[in-house]
N, C-alpha and C positions, 0 to 999 in steps of 0.2 A: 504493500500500500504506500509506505514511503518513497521507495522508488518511482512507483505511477505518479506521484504528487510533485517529485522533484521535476520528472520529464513534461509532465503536465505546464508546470514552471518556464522549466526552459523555453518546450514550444512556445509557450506566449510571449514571451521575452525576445526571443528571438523575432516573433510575426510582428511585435510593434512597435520594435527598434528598427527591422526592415521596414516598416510603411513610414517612421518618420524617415529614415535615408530616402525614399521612393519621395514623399511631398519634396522634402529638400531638393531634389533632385530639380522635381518639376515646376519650382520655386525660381529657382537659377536656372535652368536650361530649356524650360520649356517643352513640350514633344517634340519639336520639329526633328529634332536630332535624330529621334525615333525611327522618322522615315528610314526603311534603309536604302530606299529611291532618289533622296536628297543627299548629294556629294559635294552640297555646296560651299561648307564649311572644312569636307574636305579638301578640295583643291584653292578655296583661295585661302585658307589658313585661320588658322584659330591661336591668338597670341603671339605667337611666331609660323616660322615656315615647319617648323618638325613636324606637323600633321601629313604634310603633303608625303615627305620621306613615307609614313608607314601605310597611306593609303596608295602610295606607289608600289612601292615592296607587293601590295593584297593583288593589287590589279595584274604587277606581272606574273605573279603566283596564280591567282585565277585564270589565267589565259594558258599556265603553261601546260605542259603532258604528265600526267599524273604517274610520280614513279615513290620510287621506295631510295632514302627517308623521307617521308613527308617534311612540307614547307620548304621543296629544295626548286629552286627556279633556276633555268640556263638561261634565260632573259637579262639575268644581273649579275656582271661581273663575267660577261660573257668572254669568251667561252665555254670556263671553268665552268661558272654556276654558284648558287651561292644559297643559302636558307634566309628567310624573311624573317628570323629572327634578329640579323643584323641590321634589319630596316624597323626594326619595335615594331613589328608587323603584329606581334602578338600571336605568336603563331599556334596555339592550342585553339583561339577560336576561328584562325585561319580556316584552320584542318576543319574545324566543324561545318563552318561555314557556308565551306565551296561547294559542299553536294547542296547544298540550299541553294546558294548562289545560281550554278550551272542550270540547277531545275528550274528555276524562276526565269532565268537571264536578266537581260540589260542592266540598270544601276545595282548596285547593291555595296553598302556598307556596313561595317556591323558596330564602328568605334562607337557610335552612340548608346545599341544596345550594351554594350560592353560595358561604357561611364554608366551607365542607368545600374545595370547589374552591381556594378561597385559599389554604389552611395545605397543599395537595400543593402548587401554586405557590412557593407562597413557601419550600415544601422544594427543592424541584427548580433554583428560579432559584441558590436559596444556595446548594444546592452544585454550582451550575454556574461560579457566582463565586469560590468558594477553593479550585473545581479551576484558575483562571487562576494561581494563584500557588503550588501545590503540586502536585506530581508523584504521591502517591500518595491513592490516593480515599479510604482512613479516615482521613484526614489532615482533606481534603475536607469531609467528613459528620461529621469535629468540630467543624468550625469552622460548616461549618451549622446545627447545633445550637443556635449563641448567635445565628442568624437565627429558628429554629422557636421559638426558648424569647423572642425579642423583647420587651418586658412593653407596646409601644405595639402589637405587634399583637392583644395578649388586652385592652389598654385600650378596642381599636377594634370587634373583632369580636364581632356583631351588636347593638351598642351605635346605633354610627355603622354600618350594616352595609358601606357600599356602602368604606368608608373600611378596612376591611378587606382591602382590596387593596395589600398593602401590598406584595406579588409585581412591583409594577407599577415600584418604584422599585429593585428588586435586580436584574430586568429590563434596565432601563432604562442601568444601572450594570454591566454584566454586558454588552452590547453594546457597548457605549461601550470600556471594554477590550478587549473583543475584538477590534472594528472598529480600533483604535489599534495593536494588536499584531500587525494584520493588512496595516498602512498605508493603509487605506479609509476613508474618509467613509460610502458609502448601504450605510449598515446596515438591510438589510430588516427587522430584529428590532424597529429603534428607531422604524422609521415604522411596524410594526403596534402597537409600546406606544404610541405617540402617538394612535394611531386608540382605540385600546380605553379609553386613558384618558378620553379625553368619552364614551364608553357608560357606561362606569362611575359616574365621578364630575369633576367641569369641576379641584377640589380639586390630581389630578396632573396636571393640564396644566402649571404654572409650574417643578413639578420636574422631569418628563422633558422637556420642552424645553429646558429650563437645562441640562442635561447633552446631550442632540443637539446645542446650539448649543454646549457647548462642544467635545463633539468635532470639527465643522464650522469653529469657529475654530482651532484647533489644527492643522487638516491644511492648511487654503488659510494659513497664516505659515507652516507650514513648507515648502510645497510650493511657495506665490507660486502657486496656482492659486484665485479663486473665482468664475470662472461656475459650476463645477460644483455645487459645496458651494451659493452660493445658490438655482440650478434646485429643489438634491434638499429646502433648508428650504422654499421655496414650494411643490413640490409635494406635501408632506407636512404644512403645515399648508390648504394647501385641501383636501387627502382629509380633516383632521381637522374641518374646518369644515361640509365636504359632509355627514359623517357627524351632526356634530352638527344639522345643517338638516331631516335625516332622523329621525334621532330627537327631533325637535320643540324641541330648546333653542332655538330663537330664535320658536317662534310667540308671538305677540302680541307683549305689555309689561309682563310681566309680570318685570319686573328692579328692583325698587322695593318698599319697606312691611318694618316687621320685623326689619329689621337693625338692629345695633349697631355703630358706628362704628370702624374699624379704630383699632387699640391698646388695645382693650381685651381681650380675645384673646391678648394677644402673651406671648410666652414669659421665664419668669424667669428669670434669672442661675442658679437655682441648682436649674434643670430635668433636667441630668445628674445630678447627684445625691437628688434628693427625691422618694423611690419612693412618694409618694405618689398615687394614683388616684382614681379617680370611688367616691361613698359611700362611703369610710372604707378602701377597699382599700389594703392595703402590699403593694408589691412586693419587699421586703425584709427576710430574716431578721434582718440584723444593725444596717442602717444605721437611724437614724429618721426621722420623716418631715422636711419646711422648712414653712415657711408656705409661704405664697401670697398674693394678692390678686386682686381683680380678678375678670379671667375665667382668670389662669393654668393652671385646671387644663387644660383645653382642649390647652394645649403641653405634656402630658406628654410627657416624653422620657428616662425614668431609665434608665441605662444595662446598671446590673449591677454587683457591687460585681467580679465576675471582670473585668469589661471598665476599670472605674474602675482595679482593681490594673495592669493588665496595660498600661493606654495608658502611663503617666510612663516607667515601665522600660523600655518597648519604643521611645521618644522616648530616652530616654537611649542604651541600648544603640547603636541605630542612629543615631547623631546625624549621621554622617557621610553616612547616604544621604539623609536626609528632603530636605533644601536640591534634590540633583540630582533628584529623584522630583516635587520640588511645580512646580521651575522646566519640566521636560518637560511637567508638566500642569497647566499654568499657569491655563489658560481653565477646567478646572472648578474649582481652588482658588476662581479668581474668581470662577464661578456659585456653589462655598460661601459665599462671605463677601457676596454680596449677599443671600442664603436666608436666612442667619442675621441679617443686618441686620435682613431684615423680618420677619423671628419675633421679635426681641426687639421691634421698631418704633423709636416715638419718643415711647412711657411703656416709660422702662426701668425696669422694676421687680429689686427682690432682697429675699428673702424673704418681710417682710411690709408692705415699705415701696415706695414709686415713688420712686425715687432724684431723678429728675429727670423733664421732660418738653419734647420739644421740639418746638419751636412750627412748624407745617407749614402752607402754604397750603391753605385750606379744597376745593380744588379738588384737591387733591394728594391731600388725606385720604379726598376722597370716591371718586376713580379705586380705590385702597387696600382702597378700603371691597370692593369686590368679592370681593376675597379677605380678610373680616371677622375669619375666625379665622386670620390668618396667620403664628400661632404653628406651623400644621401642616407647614408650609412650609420649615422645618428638617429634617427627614425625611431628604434625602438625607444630609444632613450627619452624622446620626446614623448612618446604616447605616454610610457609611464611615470612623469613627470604630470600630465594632465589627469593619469590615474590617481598619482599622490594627491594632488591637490581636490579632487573629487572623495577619493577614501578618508581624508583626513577632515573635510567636512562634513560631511554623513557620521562621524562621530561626536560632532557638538551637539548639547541639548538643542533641540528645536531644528534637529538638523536639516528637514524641509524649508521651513523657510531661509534658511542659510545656502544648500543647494538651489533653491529657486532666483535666489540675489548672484548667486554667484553664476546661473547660467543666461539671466538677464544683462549682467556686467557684462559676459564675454559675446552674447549677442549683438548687443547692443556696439561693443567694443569694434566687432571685424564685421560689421554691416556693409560698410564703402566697399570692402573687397569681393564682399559677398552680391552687392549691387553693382560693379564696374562688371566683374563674370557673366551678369545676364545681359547686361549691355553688348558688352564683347561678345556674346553666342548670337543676341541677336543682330547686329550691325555684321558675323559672320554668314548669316543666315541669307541675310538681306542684297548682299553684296562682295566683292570681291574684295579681301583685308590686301591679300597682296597678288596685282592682278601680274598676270603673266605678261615678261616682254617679251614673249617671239607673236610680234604685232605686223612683221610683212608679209606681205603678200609668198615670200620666198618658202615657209613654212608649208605652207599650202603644196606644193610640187614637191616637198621635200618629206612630203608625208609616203610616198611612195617606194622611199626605200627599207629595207630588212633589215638591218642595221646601224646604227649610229656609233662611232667609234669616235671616242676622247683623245687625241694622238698625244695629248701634254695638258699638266694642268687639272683645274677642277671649273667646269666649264660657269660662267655666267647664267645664274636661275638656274641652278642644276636641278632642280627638283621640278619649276612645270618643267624643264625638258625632259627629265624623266616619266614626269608625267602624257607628253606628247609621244615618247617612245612607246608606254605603255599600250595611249589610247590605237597606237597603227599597227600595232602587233610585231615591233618589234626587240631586237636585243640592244644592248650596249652594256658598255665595261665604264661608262663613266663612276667617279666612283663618289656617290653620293652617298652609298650604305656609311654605316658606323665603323665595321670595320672590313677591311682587303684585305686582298694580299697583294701587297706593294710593290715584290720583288717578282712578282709575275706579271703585272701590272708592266712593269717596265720593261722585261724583256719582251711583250708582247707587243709593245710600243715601238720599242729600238726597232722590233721586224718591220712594222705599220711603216716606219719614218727611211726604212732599207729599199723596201717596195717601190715607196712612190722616187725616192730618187733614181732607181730605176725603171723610173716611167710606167710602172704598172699600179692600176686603179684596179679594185673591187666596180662591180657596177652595180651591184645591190647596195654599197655603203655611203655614205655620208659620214665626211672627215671633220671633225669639228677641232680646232686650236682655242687654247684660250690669251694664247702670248702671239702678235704680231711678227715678234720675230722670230719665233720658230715657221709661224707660217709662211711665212716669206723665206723662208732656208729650204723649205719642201717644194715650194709651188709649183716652179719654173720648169721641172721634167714633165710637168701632166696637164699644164694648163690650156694642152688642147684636146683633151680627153674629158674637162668637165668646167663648169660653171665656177670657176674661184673668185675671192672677196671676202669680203667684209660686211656683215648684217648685223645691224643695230637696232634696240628699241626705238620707241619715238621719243625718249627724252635724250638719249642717248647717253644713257648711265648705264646700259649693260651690250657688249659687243661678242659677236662673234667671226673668228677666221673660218672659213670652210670652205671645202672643197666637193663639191656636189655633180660624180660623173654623170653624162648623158641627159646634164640641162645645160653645155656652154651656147650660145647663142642668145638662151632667153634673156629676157629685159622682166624686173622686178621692179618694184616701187622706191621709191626715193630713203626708203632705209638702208638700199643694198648699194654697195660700191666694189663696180667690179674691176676683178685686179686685169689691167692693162698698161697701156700705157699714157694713160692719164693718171694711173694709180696713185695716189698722195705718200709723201714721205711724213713720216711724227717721229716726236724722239722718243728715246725706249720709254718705260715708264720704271727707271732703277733710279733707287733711291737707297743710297748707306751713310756714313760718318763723313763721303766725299761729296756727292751727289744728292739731289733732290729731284727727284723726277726726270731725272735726266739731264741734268743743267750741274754742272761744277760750281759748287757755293762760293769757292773760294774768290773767282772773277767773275759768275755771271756771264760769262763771255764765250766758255765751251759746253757744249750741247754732244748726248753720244747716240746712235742708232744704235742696234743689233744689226753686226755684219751678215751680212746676204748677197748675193748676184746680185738679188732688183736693187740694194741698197747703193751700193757699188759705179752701176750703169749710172743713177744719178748723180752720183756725186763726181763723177772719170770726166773732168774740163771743165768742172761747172763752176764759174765762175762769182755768184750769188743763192742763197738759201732764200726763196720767197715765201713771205706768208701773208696773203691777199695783195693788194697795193703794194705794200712794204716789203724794198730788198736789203739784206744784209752781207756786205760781201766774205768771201768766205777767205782767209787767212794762209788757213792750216789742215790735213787732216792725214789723223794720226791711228792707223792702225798695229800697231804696237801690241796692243791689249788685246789676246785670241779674243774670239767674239763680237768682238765692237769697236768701232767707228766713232773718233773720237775728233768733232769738228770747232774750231774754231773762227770764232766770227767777231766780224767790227761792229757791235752791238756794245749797249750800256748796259742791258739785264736781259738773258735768253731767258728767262723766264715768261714773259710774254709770249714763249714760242710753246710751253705746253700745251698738251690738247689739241694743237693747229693742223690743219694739212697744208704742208708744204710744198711747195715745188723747186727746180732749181733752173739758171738758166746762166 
């Protein structure tokens, strides 16, 4: 009978902690997202451009031929191939998804149902968690509330979407006590979070294992038993390993290119309190924002100024329990304080300054590096801090009305953040956040070929072009994913750039450059084999070189500039400790190209550098320096020559 009454419990706890996540949800994002017909948020973007990445990753995976491991695409990263979990594709609902998908056809996304799913989760885990430490359920479904109201889960969700899973570590924390208050180790709950975690995102792996492992250490010190505890961790991380083998995370080599090297990522000192978020968002009515540096924003972690009031007095108040409370749960204290370590790293930064930096073996840096933004990795730490401050108010007399102030404060507190996200969903909804520049005409015809090949670089809008790839069915190796493999990358490149200087074209491909003067070092073997130039937005803040066989002849729209011999000379766009875009600081007076044939031909007698009306005569030119062309001119400041197209005569 007790048992029926306890389950009895749960169920409801669980159903009305999930329905306030479910109104929350539809509070802030409204259904539209629902639709899975409506992609309009994802292709023009939702807070930033990272949405586009995972809904491109889905779409090349939906198009591609259905093999074993699942979520593995030859569309990306082509020719190898590559799994969509390195596009935060999310690739367990990927897998789910597709037979829905194909049956249905035309649009379909599922990131919306997915955030939806989340915020009932993440209702349901929370108040299944401050039903462990409260006896009555609106008690419960207060203290849930400063879990649905989170400001890192509205920072997360469908930004970073798959990181939206933030159910996974209250979950995870939620078992861990259970199982402890039950005197168990194999907590079935905490090896299905473990599993779900690599479908999701690889991100919660280090936090729910940091907490299995600590309840696992905890019970074999007290019990003096671990064969069991180590069986139940091995066999719970090869289910997690098997799954992830499955869902493609380890096809090929693609673990390499594109990262940023750990510590930069890492979390500020003064990240509990600086409700500041991505684009200008405050999480706080009253508090103001901190600096930052770096990549800090990344480890947002504001707390709430309800939760910021409620920890020191609840620390006070309870002074006497905390000691017997941390020494019983020793092993996750410690899995906090190693989490937190490496969210802060070893650039500890505060505010707007790097306090210090310590100096780590280059090999240590680079294991680290894996987990790049490992400011996110404080997470557990956070939740149970909002835990604290909930558990330690539910023990004052009148402890309703105390929890009820206290989830008023923190509502009350992070509302602007909570109203700029419906804003932002809707103004996604409505319109394009960040519209695509491939705006000519020349797209259009260029939709026709099988391939798109990156020959140098990370192309301008990589992502709608990945997306244009996507929608024409075809591959490309650009490399927009999270992570490559670099060193294939290149030597696939060096062949691309061997080819065409000997005058051989693909005629299914389209050659995209994203540097000038590479593509002017390739050009001149094949340029009567296909359409070459230059194609720019209509602001003309993003460009591209390409080489497009079996359209040379055609005439495109005033965005395209084809290379001929009208073709315009600019100067490179290198900038070091010497240079500024091209232009020598020291005299303003020499300007450098990237050496090339085309570059060469104009400059061989040319007696003047023009840029419109204006001619400068030319002095000097000095190639010395492998690569470039180093000109100078009887000018007061070449800096006026940036950006220009040039001529010479």
């Amino acid at each position: 009978m007790l048992k029926d009454q306890t389950q009895h419990r749960r169920f409801w706890l669980f159903f009305l902690g999930a329905l306030l996540g479910i109104i929350a949800f539809l509070l802030v994002y409204g259904v539209a997202p629902l639709d899975v017909t409506n992609d309009s948020f994802c292709r023009g973007g939702y807070l930033e451009k990272d949405i586009q990445q995972h809904y491109a990753g889905w779409l090349f995976y939906r198009q591609s031929a259905q093999a074993f491991p699942l979520c593995v695409t030859q569309s990306i990263n082509a020719p190898d191939g590559i799994s969509i979990a390195y596009t935060d594709s999310i690739p367990l609902m990927a897998a789910l998804c597709r037979p829905i998908a194909n049956a249905l056809g035309g649009t379909f996304q599922y990131f919306g149902v997915f955030t939806f799913l989340c915020f009932a989760l993440q209702g349901g885990f929370g108040a299944l968690l401050c039903g462990l430490f409260v006896a009555r359920i609106p008690q419960a479904l207060l203290g849930d509330l400063l879990f649905i109201t989170s400001p890192i889960l509205y920072e997360r969700a469908f930004r970073h979407t798959s990181l939206g899973a933030q159910w996974l570590v209250l979950a995870a924390l939620y078992f861990y006590f259970s199982a402890r208050r039950e005197g168990r180790f194999a907590s079935r709950g905490l090896f299905a979070v473990n599993l779900l975690a690599i479908g999701i995102h690889p991100y919660f792996l280090p936090m729910t294992y940091a907490i299995t492992l600590a309840l696992l250490l905890e019970y074999a010190v007290l019990h003096k038993q671990w064969g069991a505890p180590t069986l139940y961790l091995i066999g719970n991380m090869g289910g997690t390993l098997l799954l992830g083998w499955v869902l493609g995370f380890f096809y090929g080599t693609a673990t390499s290119g594109g990262q940023a090297l750990y510590g930069y990522f890492s979390m500020n000192l003064n990240a509990l309190w600086n409700p500041s978020g991505i684009n200008g968002t405050v999480y706080s009515r009253f508090l103001p924002t901190q600096h930052q540096i770096n990549g800090n924003y990344d480890a947002f972690a504001y707390l709430g100024l309800g939760v910021l009031v409620a920890l020191p007095f609840v620390m006070l108040w309870h002074r006497r329990r905390i000691f017997p409370f941390l020494r019983r749960h020793w092993a996750l204290c410690a899995a906090c304080f190693l989490l937190t370590v490496f969210a802060v790293s070893h650039v500890v930064t505060a505010n707007g300054v790097t306090l210090f930096t310590i100096p780590l073996p280059a090999k240590l840096i680079e294991i680290c590096s894996v987990f790049r933004s490992g400011g996110r990795l404080f997470w557990p730490v956070y939740n149970l801090l909002i835990m604290t401050a909930f558990v330690g108010i539910s023990r004052l007399p009148r402890a309703t009305v105390w929890l009820l102030l206290l989830v008023i404060v923190q509502i009350v507190d992070v509302s602007p953040g909570l109203w700029q996200r419906h804003q932002d969903m809707a103004s996604a909804i409505e319109s394009d956040a960040y519209p695509s520049s491939l705006q000519s005409n020349f797209w259009q015809s260029a939709s026709c070929y099988e391939h798109l090949v990156s020959v140098e670089g990370i192309q301008d809008d990589a992502l709608h072009l990945a997306l244009f790839a996507a929608d024409y069915q075809m591959t490309t190796n650009d490399p927009f994913a999270a992570r490559y493999n670099a060193i294939s990358l290149g030597e696939q490149r060096a062949l691309i750039l061997q080819q065409l200087a000997d005058g051989i074209v693909n005629s299914n491909t389209l050659y995209l450059f994203e540097e000038e003067g590479a593509f002017l070092q390739a050009v001149e073997p094949v340029k009567e084999l296909a359409w070459c130039g230059r194609v720019t937005s209509t602001d003309s803040t993003n460009s591209w070189y390409v080489i497009a066989p079996g359209l040379q002849g055609t005439h495109f729209d005033e965005l395209c500039t084809a290379y001929d011999e009208a073709y315009p000379l600019r100067l490179a766009d290198y900038t070091d400790s010497l240079w500024n875009r091209g232009v020598l600081d020291s005299t303003k007076k020499t300007v450098c190209f990237a050496d090339s044939p085309f570059t060469r031909s104009k400059l061989e007698d040319a007696a003047y550098l023009c840029a419109g009306s204006q001619k400068y005569a030319i002095l000097q030119v000095d190639d010395s320096d492998p690569g470039w062309l180093m000109v100078t001119l009887d000018i007061e400041d070449a800096t006026v020559l940036w950006d220009q197209e040039l001529t010479t005569q």
